[in-house]
N, C-alpha and C positions, 0 to 999 in steps of 0.2 A: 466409296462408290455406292448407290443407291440401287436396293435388291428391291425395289418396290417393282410391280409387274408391268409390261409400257401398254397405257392401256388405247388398247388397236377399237375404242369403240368414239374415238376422238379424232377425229383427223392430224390435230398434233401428234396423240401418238401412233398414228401410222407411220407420220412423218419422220417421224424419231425411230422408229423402228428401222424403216427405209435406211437412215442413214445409221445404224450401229457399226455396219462397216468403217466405218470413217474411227469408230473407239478404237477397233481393232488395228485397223493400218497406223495408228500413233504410238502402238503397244510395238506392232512389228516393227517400226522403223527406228524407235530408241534401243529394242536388240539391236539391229543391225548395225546402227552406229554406235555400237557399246555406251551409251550414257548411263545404264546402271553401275559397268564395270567401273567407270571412270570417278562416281559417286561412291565406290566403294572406301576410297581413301579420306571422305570427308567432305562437308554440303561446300557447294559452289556457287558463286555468282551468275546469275546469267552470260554477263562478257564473258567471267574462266569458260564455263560452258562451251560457249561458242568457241572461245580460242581454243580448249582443247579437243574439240572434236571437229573441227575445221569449219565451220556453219559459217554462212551471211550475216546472218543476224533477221532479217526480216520472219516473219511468224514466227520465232524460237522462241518468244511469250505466250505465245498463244499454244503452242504446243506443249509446254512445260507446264502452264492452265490448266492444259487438256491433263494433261498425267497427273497433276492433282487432284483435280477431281474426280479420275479415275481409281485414285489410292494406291496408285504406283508411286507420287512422291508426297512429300511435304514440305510447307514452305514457313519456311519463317526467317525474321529480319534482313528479309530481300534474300535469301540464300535457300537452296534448293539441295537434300537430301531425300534420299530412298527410303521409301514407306517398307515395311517390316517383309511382308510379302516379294517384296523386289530385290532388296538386299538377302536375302536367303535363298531365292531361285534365279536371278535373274544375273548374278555377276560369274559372268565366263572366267574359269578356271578353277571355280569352287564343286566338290563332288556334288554338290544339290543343286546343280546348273541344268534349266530345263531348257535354255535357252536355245540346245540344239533342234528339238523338234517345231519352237518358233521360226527359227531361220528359216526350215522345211519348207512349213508351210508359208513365208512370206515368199519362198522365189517358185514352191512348185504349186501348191493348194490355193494362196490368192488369185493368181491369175488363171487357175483354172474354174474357179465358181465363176468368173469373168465369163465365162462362154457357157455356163448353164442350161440357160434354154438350149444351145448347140445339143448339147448332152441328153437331155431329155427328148428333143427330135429324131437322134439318131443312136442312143442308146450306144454310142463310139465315146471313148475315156478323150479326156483335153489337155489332160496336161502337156501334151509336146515330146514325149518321152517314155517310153517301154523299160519296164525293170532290168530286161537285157542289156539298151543302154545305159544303166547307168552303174551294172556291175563292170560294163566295159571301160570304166574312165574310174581312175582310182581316187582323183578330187574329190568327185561327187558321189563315189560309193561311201569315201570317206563322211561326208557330210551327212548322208542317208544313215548310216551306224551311227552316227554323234546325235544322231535327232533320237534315233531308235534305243541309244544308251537314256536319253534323259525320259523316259516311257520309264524304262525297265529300274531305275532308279528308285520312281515312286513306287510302281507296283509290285516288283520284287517284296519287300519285307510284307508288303500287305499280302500277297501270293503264301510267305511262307509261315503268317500266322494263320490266316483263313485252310490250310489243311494240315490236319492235326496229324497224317499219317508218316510222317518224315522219318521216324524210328525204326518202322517197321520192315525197312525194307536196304537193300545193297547200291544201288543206282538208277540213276535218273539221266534221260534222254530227255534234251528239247531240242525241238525237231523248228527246223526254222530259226534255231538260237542265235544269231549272227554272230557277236565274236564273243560270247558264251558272258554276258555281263548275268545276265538271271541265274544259268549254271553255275557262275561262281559264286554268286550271293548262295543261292540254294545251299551247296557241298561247303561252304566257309563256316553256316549257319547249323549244318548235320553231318560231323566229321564221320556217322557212319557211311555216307555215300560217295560214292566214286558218281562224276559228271561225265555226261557225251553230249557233242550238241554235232546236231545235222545240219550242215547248210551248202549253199553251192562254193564249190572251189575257190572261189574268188575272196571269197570273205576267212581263209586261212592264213594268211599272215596277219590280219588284224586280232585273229585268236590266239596266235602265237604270242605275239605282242600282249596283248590283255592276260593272259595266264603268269607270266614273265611279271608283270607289274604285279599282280595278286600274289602271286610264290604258291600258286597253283597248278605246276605244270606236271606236275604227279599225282594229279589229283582228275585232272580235265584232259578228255582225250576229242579229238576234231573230227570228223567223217564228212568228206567233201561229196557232192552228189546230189540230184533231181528227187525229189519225191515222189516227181509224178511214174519217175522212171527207174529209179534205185532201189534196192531193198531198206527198210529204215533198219538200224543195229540195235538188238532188243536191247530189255531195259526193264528192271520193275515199276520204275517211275516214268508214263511219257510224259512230258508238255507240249500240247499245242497254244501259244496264245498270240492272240494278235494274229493268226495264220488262217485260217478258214475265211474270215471274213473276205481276205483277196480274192475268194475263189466262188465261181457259181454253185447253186446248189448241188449237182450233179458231183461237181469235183472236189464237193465238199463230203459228202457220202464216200466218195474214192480213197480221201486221203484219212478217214476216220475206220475204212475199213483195211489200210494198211497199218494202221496205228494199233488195232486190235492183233494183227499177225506180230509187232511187235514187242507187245507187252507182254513180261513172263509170266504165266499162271500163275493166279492170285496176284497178281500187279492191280496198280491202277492206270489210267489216262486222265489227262486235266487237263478239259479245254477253258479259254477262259478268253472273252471280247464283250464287246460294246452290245450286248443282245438287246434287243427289242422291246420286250415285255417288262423291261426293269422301269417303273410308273416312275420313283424320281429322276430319273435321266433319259425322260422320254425325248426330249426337244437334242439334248446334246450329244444322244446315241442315233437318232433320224438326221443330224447332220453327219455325222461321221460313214455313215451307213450312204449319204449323198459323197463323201470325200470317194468311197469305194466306185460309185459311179464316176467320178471325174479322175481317176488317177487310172484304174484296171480296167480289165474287157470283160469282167463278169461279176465281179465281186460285191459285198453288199451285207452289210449287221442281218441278222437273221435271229430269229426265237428260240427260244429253249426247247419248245417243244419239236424241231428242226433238230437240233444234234441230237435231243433225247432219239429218236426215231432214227436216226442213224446207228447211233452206238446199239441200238435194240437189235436192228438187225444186222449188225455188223458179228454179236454174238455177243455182249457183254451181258454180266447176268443181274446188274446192281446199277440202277443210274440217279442219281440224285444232284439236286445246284442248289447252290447260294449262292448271294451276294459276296461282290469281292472287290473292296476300298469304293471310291465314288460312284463309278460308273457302270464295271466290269458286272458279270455276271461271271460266276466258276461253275461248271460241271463235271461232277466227278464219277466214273465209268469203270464197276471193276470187273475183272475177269477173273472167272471159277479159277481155283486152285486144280 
């Protein structure tokens, strides 16, 4: 696939730009109908193709085109296998399957950039769906953690090289952790630490479960509960990631000064999302930061110098960030002993 920039000073490359959608919904709908999984055993014909993934046959040339030249496949003597990138992330059932947060976003995130301007008029989320519903239905809480494990997958190990403090300290709290996939990398990675992860009720038997597959059940402990409305269970280590961003600015000061109550003297806190100001992922952090406007009722990427200014007056006496793997930004917030 070509990294050359589309250039928007041509009308072709408007055009092109215009339609980049159209790369994307070929990428989301070979997830969906498992064609990498299905590649995993070995390149196929276009007929096998078809016959095993039940297709017509009409466009399933041109689509298969498309994935070539997008570098999801490769083609040769008429047979079609999975390009390096696709095969390593792309086949469901393998632990490096990112595939669940693509699903995500093809049934919740597509069709809510679909009503965009909606959004922007009226500053109301589109997706169709409140995070209340969708802890209430256990398919698609289900589905929402599967998207949310293949996030914590990448960023986990890069989380636990980018802070060198892991030694120092007895346990760690992430707060928001859903079924403690980060906590258990974390405490697998630093057998000095004992895990907690904070989340709402509903997301406790899938921690149960996750702890149980890990052989980490003496190791990780659950705390079911509102943040906005619960005490957090202290901790020398907190984790916020991926959490703030859901929330307006106001609620994001809230839940950065219950995190300060939580953390034991001389701890630290580690916030860590899509911020702003990070100049190589300015275009792919300003969409995600629009995801926040189309899925939440306040939420939205936000600058370093925003959390810095919270944890300042929240009380911490040390705040410094870096970079964390692609995208992220990490800051790190400590509290006097």
């Amino acid at each position: 696939m070509s990294t050359t920039p589309i250039d928007t000073s041509r009308p072709a490359g408007i055009i092109r730009l215009a339609n980049s959608f159209c790369d994307a919904k070929a990428l989301l709908t070979a997830v969906e109908l498992g064609l990498f999984t299905i590649l995993r055993s070995g390149p196929a014909t276009e007929d096998e193709i078809r016959e095993k993934l039940g297709l017509h046959g009409r466009g399933l040339s041109d689509w298969l085109g498309l994935l070539v030249e997008l570098s999801l496949l490769e083609r040769a003597d008429g047979r079609y296998r999975n390009a390096a990138g696709a095969d390593r992330f792309l086949v469901n059932g393998e632990q490096s399957y990112i595939g669940g947060f693509l699903e995500r976003s093809n049934r919740n995130l597509y069709p809510a950039w679909g009503r965009l301007a909606d959004a922007l008029r009226t500053g109301q989320p589109q997706s169709g769906s409140s995070f209340d519903a969708v802890v209430q239905n256990p398919r698609i809480l289900s589905q929402f953690i599967n998207s949310m494990d293949a996030l914590t997958r990448t960023l986990g190990p890069q989380l636990i090289n980018a802070y060198e403090g892991w030694g120092d300290y007895h346990s760690v709290l992430d707060v928001g952790g859903c079924r403690g996939s980060l906590a258990a990398q974390i405490v697998t990675a630093n057998p000095n630490l004992s895990g907690h992860v904070f989340d709402l009720p509903q997301m406790e038997p899938f921690f149960t479960e996750q702890a149980a597959e890990t052989g980490l059940t003496d190791r990780l402990t659950f705390h079911g509960g509102s943040f906005f409305t619960d005490p957090l269970p202290s901790a020398d280590i907190v984790v916020m990631g991926h959490v703030l961003h859901d929330w307006d600015r106001e609620q994001r000061g809230f839940l950065i000064e219950k995190a300060f109550q939580s953390v034991n003297p001389g701890g630290v806190l580690l916030v860590y999302d899509r911020m702003l100001d990070r100049a190589s992922s300015r275009v792919e952090n300003l969409v995600i930061s629009l995801d926040m406007l189309l899925v939440t009722d306040g939420g939205s990427e936000y600058p370093v110098d925003e959390v810095t200014g919270h944890a300042n007056r929240a009380g911490f006496a040390q705040v410094e960030s870096r970079l964390l793997g692609d995208d992220d930004t990490l800051v790190v917030a400590r509290k006097e002993g």
